[in-house]
N, C-alpha and C positions, 0 to 999 in steps of 0.2 A: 536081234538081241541074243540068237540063240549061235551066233558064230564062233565057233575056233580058233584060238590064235596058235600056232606052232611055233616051237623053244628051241634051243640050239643045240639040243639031246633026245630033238624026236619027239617029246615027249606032248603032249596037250595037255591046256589047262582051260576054265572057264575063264572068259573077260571079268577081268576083275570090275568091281564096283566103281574103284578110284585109280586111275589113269596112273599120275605121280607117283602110288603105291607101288603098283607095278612095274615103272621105269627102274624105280630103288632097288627092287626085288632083282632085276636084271644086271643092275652093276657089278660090275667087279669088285670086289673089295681091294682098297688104296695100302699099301705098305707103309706100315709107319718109319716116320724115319728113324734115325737110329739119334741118340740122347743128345751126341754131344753137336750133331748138326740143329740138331731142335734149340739148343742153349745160343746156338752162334745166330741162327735166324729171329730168335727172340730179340737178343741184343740189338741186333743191326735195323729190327724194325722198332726198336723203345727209342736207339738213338735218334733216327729220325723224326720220331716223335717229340722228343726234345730237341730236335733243331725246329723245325715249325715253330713249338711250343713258344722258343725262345727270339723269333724272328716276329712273334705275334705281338710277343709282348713289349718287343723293343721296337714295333711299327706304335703301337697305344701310345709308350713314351714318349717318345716323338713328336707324336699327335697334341699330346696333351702338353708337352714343352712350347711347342709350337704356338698351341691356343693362348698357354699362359704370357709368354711374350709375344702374340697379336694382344692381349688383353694390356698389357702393361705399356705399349707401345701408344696403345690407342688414349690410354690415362694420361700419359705423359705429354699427347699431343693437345689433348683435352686441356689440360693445366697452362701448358705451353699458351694456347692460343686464348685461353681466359683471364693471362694476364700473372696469373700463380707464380710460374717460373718463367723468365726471359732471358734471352744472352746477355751477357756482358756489354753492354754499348763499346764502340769505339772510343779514343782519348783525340779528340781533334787540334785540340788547341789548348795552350797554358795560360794563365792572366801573368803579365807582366808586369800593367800599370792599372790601376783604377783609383776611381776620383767621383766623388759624391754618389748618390743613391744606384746601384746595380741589382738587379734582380734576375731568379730562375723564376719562370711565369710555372706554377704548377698544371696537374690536368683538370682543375677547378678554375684554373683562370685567377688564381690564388699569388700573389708574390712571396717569396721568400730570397731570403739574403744570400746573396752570393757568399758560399763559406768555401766554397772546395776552389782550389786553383784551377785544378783539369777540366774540362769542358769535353763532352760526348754526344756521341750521336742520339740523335732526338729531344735536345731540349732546346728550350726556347730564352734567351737572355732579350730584359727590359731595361733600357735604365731611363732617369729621370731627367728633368731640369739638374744642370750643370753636373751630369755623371758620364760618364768614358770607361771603357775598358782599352787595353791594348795586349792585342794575342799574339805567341807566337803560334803562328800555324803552321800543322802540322809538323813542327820543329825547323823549317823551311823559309817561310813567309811570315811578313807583319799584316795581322789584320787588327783595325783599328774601329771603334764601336763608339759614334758622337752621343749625346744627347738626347731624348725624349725619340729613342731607335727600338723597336724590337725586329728581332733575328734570329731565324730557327734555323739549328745546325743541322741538316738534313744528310749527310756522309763527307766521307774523305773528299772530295770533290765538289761538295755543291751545297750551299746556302740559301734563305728564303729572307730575303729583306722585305718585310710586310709593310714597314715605314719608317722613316729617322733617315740618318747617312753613314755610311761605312766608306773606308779608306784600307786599299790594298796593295800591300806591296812587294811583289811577286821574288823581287831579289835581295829584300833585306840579308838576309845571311849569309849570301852567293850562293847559293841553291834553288833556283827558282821551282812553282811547283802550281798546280794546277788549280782554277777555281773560277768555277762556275756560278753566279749572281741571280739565282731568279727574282722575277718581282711579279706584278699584277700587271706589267706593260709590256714585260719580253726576259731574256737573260743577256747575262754579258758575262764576255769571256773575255779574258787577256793572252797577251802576247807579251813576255817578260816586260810587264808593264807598273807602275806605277800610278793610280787613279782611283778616283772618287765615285761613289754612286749615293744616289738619294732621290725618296720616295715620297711625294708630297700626294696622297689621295692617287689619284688617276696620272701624275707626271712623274715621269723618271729622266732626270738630269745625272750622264755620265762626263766628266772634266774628267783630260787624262794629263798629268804632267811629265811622264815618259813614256815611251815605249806605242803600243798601238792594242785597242780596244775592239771588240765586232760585239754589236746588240743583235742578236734570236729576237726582233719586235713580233707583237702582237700583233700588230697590223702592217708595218714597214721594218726591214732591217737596217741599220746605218753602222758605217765604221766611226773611228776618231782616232786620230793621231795625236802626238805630245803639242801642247798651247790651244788644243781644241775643245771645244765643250758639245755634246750632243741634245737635244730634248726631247723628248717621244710623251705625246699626249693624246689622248683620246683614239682615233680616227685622221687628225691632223700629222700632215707630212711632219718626217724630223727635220726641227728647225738646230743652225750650228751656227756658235759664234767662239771665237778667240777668248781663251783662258790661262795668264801663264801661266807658271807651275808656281807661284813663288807667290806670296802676297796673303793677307788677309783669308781668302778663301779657303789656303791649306793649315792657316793658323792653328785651327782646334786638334790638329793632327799631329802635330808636336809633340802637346806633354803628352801624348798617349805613345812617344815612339819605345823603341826598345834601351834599356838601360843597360849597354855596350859596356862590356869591360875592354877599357884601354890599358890599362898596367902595365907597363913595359914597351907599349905601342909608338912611333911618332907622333909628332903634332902634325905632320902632315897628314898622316891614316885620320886622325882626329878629325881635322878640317873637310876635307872628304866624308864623313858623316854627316857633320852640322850641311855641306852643301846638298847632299843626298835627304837630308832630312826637312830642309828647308826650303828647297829649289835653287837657291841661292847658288852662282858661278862662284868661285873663289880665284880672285887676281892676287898677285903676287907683284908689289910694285918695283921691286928691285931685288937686285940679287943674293942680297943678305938675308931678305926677308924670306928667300927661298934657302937658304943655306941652314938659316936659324930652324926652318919647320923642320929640314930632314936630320937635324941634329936632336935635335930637343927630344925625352924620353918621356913618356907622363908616366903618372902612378893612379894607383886607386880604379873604379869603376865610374861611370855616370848617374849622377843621381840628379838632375833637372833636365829641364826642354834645352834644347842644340843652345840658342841664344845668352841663355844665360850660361850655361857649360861655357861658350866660346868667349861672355868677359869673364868670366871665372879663369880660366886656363888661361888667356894671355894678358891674368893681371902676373902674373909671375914669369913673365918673359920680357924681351926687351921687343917686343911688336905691340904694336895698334893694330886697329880697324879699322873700317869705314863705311857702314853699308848703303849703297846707293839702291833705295827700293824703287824707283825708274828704272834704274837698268836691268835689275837684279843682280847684282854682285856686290859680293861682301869683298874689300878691296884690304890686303894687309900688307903693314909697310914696318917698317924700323922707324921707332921713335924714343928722342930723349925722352919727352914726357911720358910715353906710353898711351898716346892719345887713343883713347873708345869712344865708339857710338852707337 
């Protein structure tokens, strides 16, 4: 403890008590700098302090902009999916025709009256003893709603026939368009088709009066072409027999077709409906009677089923009728009397 340390003038001193002290004691003293560098170094180190400052604050904002739309995002899905706020459904179809009791089935299982013409995705239409709807679908297509039927409009493409019968018809307005039939025995798809489905408990019977049909079965697939009828029941193979497109079976599909404006149209164009809408062939017995349709101009729109439309419109022409429902054709001739049948 009692050693010497030597200075850089020779000189000795005792070992200080405090080490640090002594380092101090040894420095050189630092040259101050001169005023107007001091002002410039000050500056340039506040600025950077307010850059930080300001990069700090605008990461928080951020942060907290951020949280608050996670936070708003998450309400809105919250609401969203509780039913609170929902899209817009689609518009599938319009009502054209309707005839005795139609209902929307609510999510109580509740009926209420069909008030609104447009028809959207996700609800469900019932109707009663002697009630029909007739849709245009999707602005495209005739779909057509029998009797004691309910039908959930499941999207632009695809339906749920739970029970009843429905009638579609892919080319009503020269535009065909696409749809898809589920049921509890399979789905059915068309092929610019023209045809019937119906859902009795556990049987689904497709009759197609044009065009060509494929059933998605539950247990077996089957096609069917135009005069054919298909059956898918249970577990049991599909059974098929001949149906033609005309007659009694497509009768209720009638008053429910689309109410066509003719106004300025042939009677030919005319005739051509009532056969498309009836199945019915239309002959032409002689050349007059052919002459007469493509001359003759009608007026007004359609307000009943094809049948009476067709003795409606050729009481005021110089044609008759004749319809042979064996053969299926409606046979039209020139007559003094104007003979209908």
């Amino acid at each position: 403890m009692g050693e010497i340390m030597s200075t850089r003038d020779g000189d000795s001193m005792e070992e200080s008590a405090d080490p640090v002290e002594t380092l101090l004691e040894l420095a050189v003293t630092r040259p101050v700098p001169p005023q107007v560098e001091a002002e410039r170094v000050r500056a340039a180190v506040h600025g950077d302090w307010q850059t930080v400052v300001r990069a700090k604050r605008a990461r928080v904002r951020f942060r907290t902009l951020a949280a608050a739309a996670t936070v708003l995002l998450s309400i809105a899905v919250f609401i969203l999916f509780q039913g609170g706020m929902t899209p817009v459904p689609a518009e599938l179809a319009r009502v054209e025709v309707r005839q005795g009791p139609v209902h929307f089935v609510g999510p109580d299982a509740a009926l209420m009256a069909l008030s609104d013409d447009a028809l959207r995705t996700g609800q469900v239409i019932q109707t009663g003893a002697r009630g029909g709807v007739g849709l245009r679908w999707q602005n495209a297509a005739s779909l057509r709603i029998d009797e004691n039927t309910r039908i959930r409009f499941d999207g632009v493409e695809t339906v749920y026939l739970e029970h009843g019968r429905l009638y579609f018809d892919s080319e009503a307005y020269g535009s065909g368009v696409d749809l898809r039939v589920e049921t509890g025995q399979g789905a059915v798809w068309h092929v610019g088709t023209r045809y019937m489905a119906e859902v009795r408990d556990d049987r689904l019977v497709v009759s197609v009066r044009s065009g060509k049909v494929r059933i998605d079965g539950r247990y077996f697939d089957a096609e069917a072409t135009a005069g054919r009828q298909v059956i898918l029941q249970g577990r049991s193979q599909p059974a098929k027999a001949s149906l033609p497109g005309y007659g009694s079976a497509w009768a209720w599909t009638e008053a429910l077709g689309s109410r066509a404006d003719v106004d300025g149209r042939s009677l030919r164009e005319f005739l051509g409906w009532v056969a498309a809408e009836t199945g019915y062939r239309i002959i032409y017995a002689n050349e007059d009677a052919n002459r007469i349709a493509d001359t003759t101009t009608l007026l007004g729109a359609i307000e009943a089923d094809p049948l009476t439309e067709l003795r409606l419109r050729l009481m005021t022409t110089d044609l008759g009728y004749v319809i042979d429902r064996n053969r299926g054709e409606i046979m039209i001739s020139t007559t003094e009397r104007g003979t209908r049948n």
